[in-house]
N, C-alpha and C positions, 0 to 999 in steps of 0.2 A: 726266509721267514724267521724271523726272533723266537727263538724258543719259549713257551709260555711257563710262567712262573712256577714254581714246584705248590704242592694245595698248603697252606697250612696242616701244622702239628703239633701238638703240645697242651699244653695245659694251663688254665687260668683260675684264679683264686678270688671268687667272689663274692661282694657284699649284699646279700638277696635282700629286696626292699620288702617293708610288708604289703602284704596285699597281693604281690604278686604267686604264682605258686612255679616252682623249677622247674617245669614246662614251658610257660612263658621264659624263663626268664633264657633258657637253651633257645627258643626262638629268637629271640636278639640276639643273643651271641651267631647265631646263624646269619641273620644282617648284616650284624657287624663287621664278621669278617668276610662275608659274602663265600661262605661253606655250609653244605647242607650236613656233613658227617660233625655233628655236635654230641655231648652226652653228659649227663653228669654222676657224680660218685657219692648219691644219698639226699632222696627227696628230703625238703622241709617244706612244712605246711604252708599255705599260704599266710598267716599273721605271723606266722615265725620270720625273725629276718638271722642275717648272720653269714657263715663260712658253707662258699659250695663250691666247691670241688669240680671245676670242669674241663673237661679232657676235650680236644680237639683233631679231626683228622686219622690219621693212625695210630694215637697217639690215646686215642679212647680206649685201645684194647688194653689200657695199664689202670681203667678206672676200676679196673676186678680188684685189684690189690687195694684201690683205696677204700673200697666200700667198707672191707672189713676192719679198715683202723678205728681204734680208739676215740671216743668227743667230749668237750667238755661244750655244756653251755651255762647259761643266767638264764633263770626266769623269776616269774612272780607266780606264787599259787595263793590263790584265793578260798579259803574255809569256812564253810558256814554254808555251799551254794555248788550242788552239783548242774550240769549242762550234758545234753545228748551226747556230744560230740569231743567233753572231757576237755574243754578251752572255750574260748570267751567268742568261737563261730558261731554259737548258737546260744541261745538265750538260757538263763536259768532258769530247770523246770522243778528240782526240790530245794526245797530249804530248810533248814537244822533249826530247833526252838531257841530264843535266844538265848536262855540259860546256859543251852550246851554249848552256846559259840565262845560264853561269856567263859567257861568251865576252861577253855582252849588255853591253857598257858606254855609258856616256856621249856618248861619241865615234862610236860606232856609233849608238846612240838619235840623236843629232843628226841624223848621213846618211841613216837610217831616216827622218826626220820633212821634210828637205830635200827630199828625192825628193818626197813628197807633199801639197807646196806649193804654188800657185799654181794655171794653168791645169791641168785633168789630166782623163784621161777615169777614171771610176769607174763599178763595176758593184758595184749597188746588192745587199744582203743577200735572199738567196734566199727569206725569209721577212718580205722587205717587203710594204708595201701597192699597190707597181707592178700594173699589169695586164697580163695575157699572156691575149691574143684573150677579152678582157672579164671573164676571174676575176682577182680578187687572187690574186699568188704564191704570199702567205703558206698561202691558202686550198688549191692546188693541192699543194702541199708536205706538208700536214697532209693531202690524200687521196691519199698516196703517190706522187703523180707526179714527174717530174726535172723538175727546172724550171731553163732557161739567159737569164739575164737578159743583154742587151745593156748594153755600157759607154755612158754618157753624161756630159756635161761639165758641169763641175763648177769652179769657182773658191774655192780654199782661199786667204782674206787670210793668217790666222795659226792656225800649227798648232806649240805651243813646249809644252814643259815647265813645269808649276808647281811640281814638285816632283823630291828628288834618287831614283833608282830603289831601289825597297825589297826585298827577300829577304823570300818567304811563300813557300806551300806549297798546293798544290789535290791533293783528294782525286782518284782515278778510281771507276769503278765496284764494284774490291774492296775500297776503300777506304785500299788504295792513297796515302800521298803521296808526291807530284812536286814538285821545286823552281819555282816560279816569280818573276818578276820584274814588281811594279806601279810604274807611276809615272803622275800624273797631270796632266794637260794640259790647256789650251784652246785653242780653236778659233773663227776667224769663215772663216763660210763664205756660198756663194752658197745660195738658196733648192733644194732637190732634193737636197744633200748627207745623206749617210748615216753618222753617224760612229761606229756600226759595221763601216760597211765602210771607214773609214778604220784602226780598230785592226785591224780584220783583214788588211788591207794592208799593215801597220806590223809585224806578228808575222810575213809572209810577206817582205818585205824584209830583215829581220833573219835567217830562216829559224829562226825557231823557233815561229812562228802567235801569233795574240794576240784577246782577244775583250776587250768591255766590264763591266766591273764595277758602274761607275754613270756615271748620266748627268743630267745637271740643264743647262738651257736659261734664258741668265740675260737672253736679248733677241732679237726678235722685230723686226726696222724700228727704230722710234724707241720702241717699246714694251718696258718694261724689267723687272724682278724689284722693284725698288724701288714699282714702284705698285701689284702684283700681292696681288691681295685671296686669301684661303681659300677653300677648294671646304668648306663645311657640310658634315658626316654625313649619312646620310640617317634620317630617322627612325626610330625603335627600333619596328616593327609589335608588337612583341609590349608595348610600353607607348606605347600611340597620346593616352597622356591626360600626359605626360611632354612640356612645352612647351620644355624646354633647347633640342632640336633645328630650333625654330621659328625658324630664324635670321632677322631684317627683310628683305628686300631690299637690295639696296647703292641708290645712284643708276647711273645707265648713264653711259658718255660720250657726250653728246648726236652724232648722226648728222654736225655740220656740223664738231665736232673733233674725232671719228675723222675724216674725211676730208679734214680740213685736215695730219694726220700723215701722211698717204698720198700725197698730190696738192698742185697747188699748186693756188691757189684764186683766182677769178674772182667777186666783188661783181658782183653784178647789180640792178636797180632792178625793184621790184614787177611793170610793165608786160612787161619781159623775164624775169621770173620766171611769169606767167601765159601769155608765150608757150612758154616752154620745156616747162611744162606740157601746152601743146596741142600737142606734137609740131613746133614751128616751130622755125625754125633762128634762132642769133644771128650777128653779120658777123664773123670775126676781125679783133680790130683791132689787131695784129699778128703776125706769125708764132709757131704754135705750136713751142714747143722741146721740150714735153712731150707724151707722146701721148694724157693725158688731164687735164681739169682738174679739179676742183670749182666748179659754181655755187651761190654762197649769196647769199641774201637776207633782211637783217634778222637775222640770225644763226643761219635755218635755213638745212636741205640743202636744192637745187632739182633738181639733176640734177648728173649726170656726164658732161661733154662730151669730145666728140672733132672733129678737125677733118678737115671735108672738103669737095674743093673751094672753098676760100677762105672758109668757113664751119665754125660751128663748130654741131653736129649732138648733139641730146640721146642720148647711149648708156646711161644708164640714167634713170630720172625716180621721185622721189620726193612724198609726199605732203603737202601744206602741213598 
């Protein structure tokens, strides 16, 4: 009997469509490659599209490292018009007088966007996927409950303008229009940042509220928009004999470079690769400056080391 295939591993870089939200979209990639061990490395909302990060096989236990890199994205934030939900999921429920929208300049947008620079504590969109005593917010929110998120820190690199501020108009619920003011911006940010709750910050600064319009996430760590492959449709059930949808599989990024983007990386010799395996420790032979390494051998992954006591100590161990 033919030995059967080794399971997929590795990692794929891709382009979330809106509408969808990163659950669905680990779903297809589960079709895809016909693997159920799928995960990815940092929800985006459903109308967000952009860069996601997705780990396959054994190969998921290195999305720990990716969660916590660096992002930049592009959005558009909308002022003059706050929403529930701090983005354009939900409909606008206040509106700012139009003088004060009309007050919104440049110059003010600048000090609005200075303030919210750098170190800062930020309290995440009430309708995030944080957890409060084990439920998602989002989840507690949607069953009626108040839900009061704690501020946590956050480091904004760059938060600027890409564009000059535009004059539109948002409906209310009589249908109603209200003046409003877009202009669109990017942003790099620390890992945890919410850049809805950065526009809503920014419309609350200003004093007239502000929510997101769109959001697209152009990197991820060293993982970018430029290598980011399509998420396939899913098949048409109602014409299962319709092969268009059969999209190939891609290739993965083999397990030893994704983790060589993540970590710095330690060459190890077969002997010390069959130790690491057996749970034994290797000598550091120099001071670690990083708190984790990659061991590779031959140009696969071996493990994920960390250093303790003057040793360096297998923290995760993958399969030869």
């Amino acid at each position: 009997m033919a030995d059967s295939p080794p399971a997929p591993s590795g990692f794929l870089v891709l382009d979330k469509p809106a509408g969808w939200s990163s659950h669905r979209v680990v779903s297809r990639v589960r079709k895809w490659l016909g693997t159920r061990k799928v995960g990815h490395a940092g929800t985006l909302d459903p109308m967000a599209t952009g860069v996601l990060v997705v780990g396959v096989g054994p190969a998921t236990r290195l999305l720990t490292f990716a969660v916590g890199e660096s992002k930049t994205y592009t959005a558009t934030i909308r002022l003059g018009a706050s929403t529930p939900t701090d983005d354009a999921d939900s409909a606008p429920d206040r509106f700012a007088a139009a003088e004060a929208v009309a007050a919104v300049t440049s110059e003010r947008l600048e000090a609005g966007l200075t303030g919210l620079r750098g170190a800062i504590m930020q309290v995440p969109s009430a309708v995030s996927a944080v957890k409060v005593d084990g439920r998602r917010a989002y989840a507690r929110v949607r069953a009626g409950e108040e839900v009061e998120l704690r501020a946590r820190p956050v480091t904004i690199s760059r938060f600027e303008t890409t564009s000059a501020l535009r004059e539109a108009e948002a409906e209310d619920g009589d249908g109603r229009a209200h003046p409003v003011r877009d202009v669109d911006v990017a942003v790099d940010c620390s890992s945890g940042t919410y850049i809805r709750a950065l526009a809503r910050d920014l419309g609350t600064a200003l004093g007239v509220g502000g929510h997101l319009t769109a959001l697209r996430r152009t990197r991820v760590g060293g993982f970018t928009l430029d290598e980011a492959l399509d998420v396939p449709p899913f098949p048409d059930p109602a014409h299962p004999e319709d092969h268009a949808a059969r999209v190939p599989a891609p290739p993965l990024q083999e397990p030893a470079s994704a983790a060589a983007r993540l970590l710095p990386v330690r060459e190890v010799s077969e002997d010390e690769a069959r130790a690491l395996r057996q749970g034994r420790f290797l000598p550091a032979e120099q001071l670690q400056a990083a708190p984790h390494t990659a061991a590779v051998c031959a140009g696969g992954l071996v493990a994920v080391l960390e250093p303790r006591d003057g040793q360096l100590k297998p923290k995760l161990v993958f399969p030869a």
